[in-house]
Structures are given as C-alpha cells and as structure tokens.
C-alpha positions as CSV (number, residue, x, y, z in Angstrom):
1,X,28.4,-12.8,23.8
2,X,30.0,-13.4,20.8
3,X,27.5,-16.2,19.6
4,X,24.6,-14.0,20.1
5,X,26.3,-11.4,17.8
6,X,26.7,-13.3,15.3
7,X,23.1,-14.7,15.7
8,X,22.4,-10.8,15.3
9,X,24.0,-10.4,12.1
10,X,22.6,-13.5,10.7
11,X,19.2,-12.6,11.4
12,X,19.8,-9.1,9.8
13,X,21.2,-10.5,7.1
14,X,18.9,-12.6,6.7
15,X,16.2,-9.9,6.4
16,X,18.3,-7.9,3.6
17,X,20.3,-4.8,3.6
18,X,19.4,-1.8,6.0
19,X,20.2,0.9,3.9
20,X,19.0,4.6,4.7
21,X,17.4,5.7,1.2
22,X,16.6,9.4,0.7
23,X,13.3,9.7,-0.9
24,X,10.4,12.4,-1.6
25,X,6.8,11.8,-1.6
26,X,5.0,14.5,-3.1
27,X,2.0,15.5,-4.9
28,X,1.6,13.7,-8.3
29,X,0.6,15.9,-11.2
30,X,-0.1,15.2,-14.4
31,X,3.4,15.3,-16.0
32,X,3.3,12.2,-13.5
33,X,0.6,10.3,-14.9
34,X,1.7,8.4,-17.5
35,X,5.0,7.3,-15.5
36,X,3.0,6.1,-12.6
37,X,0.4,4.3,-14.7
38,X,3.7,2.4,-16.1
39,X,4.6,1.7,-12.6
40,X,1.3,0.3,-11.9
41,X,1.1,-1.8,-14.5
42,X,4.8,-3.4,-13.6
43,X,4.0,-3.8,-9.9
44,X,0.4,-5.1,-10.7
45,X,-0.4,-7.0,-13.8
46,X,1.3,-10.4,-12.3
47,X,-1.0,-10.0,-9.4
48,X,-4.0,-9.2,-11.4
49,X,-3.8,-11.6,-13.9
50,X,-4.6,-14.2,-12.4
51,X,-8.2,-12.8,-11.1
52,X,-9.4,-11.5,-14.1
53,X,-6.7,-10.8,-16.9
54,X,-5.0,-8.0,-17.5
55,X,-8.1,-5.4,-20.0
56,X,-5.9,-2.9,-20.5
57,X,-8.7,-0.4,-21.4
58,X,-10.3,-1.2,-18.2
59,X,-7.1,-0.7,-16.3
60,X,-6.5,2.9,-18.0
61,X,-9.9,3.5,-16.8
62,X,-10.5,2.6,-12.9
63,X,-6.9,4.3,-12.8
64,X,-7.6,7.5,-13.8
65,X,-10.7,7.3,-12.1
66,X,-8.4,6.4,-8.8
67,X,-6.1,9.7,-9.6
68,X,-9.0,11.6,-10.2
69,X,-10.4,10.8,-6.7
70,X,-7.4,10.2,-4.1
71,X,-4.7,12.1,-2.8
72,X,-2.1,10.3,-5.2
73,X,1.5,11.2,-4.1
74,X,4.7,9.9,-6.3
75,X,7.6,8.2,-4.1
76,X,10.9,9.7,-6.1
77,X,14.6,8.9,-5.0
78,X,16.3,11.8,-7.3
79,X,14.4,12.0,-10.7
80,X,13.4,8.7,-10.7
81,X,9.8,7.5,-9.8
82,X,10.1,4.3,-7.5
83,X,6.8,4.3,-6.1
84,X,3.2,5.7,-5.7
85,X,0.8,6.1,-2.8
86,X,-2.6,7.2,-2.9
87,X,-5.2,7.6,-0.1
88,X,-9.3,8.5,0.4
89,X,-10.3,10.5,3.2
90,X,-14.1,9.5,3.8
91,X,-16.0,10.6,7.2
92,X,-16.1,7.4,7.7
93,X,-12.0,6.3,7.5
94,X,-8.5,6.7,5.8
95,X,-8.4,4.4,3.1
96,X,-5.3,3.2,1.3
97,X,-6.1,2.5,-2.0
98,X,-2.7,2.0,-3.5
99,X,1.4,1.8,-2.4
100,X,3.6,0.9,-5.0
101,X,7.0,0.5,-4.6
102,X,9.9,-1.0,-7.1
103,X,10.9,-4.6,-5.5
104,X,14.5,-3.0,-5.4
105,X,13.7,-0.4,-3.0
106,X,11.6,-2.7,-0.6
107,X,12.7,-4.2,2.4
108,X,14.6,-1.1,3.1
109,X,11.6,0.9,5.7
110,X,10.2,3.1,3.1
111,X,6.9,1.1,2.8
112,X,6.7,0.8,6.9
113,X,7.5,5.2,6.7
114,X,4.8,5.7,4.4
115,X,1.9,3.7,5.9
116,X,3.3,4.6,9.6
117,X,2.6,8.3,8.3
118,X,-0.7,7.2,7.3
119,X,-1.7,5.3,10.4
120,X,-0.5,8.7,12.2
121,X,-2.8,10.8,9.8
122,X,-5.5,8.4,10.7
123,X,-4.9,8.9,14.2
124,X,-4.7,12.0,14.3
125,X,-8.7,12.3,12.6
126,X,-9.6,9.9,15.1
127,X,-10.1,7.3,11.8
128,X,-9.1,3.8,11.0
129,X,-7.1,2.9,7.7
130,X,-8.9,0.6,6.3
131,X,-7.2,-1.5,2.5
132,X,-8.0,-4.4,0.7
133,X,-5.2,-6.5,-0.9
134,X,-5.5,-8.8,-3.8
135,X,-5.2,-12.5,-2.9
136,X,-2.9,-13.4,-4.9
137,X,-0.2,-11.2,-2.9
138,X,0.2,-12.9,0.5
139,X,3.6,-10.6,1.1
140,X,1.4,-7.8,1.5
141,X,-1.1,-9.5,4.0
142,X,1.8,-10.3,6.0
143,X,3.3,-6.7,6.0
144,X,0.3,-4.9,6.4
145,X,-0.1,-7.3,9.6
146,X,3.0,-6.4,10.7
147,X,2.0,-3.0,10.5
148,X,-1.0,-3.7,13.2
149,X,-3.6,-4.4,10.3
150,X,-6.1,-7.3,10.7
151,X,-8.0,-9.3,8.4
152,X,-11.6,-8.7,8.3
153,X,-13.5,-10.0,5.5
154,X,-12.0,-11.6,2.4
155,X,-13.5,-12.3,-1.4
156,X,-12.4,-14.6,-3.8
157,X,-10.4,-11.3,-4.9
158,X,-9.5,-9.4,-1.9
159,X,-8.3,-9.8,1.4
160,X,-10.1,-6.4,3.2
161,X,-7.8,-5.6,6.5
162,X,-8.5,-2.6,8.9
163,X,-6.2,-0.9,11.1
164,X,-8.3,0.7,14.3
165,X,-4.9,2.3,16.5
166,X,-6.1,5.5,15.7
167,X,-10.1,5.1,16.1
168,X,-11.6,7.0,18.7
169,X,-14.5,4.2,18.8
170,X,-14.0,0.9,16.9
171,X,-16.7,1.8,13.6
172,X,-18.7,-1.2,12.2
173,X,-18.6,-2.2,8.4
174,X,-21.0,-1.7,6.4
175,X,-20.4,-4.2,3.5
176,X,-23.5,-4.9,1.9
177,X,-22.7,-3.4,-1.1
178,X,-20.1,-5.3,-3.9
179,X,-16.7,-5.3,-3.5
180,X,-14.8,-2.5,-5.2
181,X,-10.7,-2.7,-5.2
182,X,-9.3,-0.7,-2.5
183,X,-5.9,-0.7,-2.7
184,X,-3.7,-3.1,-4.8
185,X,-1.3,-3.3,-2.9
C-alpha cells in the first residue's frame, strides 16, 4: 500500500500543484481592452512569430475586430486580469476563438473549467465546439485532446480540432473557403 502511495504523490507531483484558485469570468468591457490586448500580445507573439511575424498594426486590428464580434469574457483572480476567453455562437457551432491564461495560473483546472463550461453550453444547443490552434503550440493540441477534441484538418498555420459530445447529429465541414484564425490558443 504504501508503495502505491507514494507512486500517487509522485505522479501528482509530477503534474504540478493542485491548488483551488478563486477566479471570475465576466463580461469584458472596454475599460478591459487595452489590458487584455496586453495579455494577448504576452501569451501570443512567441507563438505567432514564427508563422508570420509579429505586424503590430495588424494585430491591433483582427483583435478588435475579434472583441467586436465574440462574447469576450476576462478571467480575474481579485483585480488582476489572468486570462481571456472569447467564443462565436454561429447556427452552425460554438466556436472558441481565444483562451488565454498567464502560464502561472495553468495547470491548476481553470483552463479545463472554462472550456468544460463551454463544451456544456455547446451541449446544451445541441452544437459542436469547434477551434483551431496555431502549430507552433503543440501544449494546446494536447490539452484540447484531453478535453475530448479531435484533430480534423490542419494548415501550415493551424491545427483545426472539433469537439462533437454535444452535437445532436455529427455536422460536416464546410472548408472550402481560406483559413481564418479561430482561436489562438
């Protein structure tokens, strides 16, 4: 008994510290903006880089355009912003354009929350969540499989992944047009 405890505590610790974090999510508004843009550009620019460089005038532009569209919600433990979500309700499916979260509050179940909540959204509208991650961020492939995701098709920029648990029939893609960035996370 004792070895398989201590197997147990290895393999937690192993996976980092299970700490309970008391967090918000709420509506973004925009007294929020500039914070979050700040955010994005932190949790992003490494990862965007190296697909096309970092345009800063671009990047000011297809974000507001993002907040413009979505339901953009700001993750907050106390005053401070640690994260962002936003999502796109379409007739067609839940899409999760963007989760951001500060690498010092991951690992710690408040990504898994947040995209469990959307997943039960989803189901609940009888929708798939559908995202596309960039390429050059393989962590996220594997958590978003963890989260029941799979792959479907893939661009020299994006990994696209779709999540059908709450799909009341299994919808079929309809790619033909370019690829547009979906969620960068």
């Amino acid at each position: 008994m004792a070895v398989c405890s201590r197997a147990l505590s290895r393999t937690r610790r192993n996976r980092g510290p299970r700490v309970n974090i008391d967090f918000t999510l709420s509506p973004a508004g925009d007294d929020h903006y500039d914070a979050v843009f700040r955010l994005h550009e932190t949790l992003f620019r490494t990862l965007i880089e190296p697909i096309w460089g970092w345009h800063e005038s671009w990047q000011q532009q297809n974000f507001r355009s993002n907040w413009a569209a979505c339901d953009t919600r700001v993750i907050m433990v106390g005053a401070e912003v640690i994260g962002y979500l936003q999502t796109l309700q379409t007739p067609e499916h839940l899409q999760l354009k963007n989760v951001g979260l500060l690498p010092a509050y991951r690992g710690r179940g408040i990504g898994r929350k947040l995209v469990g909540d959307v997943q039960t959204k989803a189901g609940t509208l009888g929708l798939p969540v559908v995202l596309s991650v960039f390429v050059t961020n393989p962590d996220a492939v594997r958590f978003y499989e963890r989260m029941g995701f799979v792959k479907e098709t893939g661009t020299k920029e994006f990994q696209h992944m779709r999540w059908n648990g709450g799909a009341i029939s299994s919808i079929p893609r309809t790619d033909g047009s370019a690829s547009q960035p979906s969620s960068h996370a």
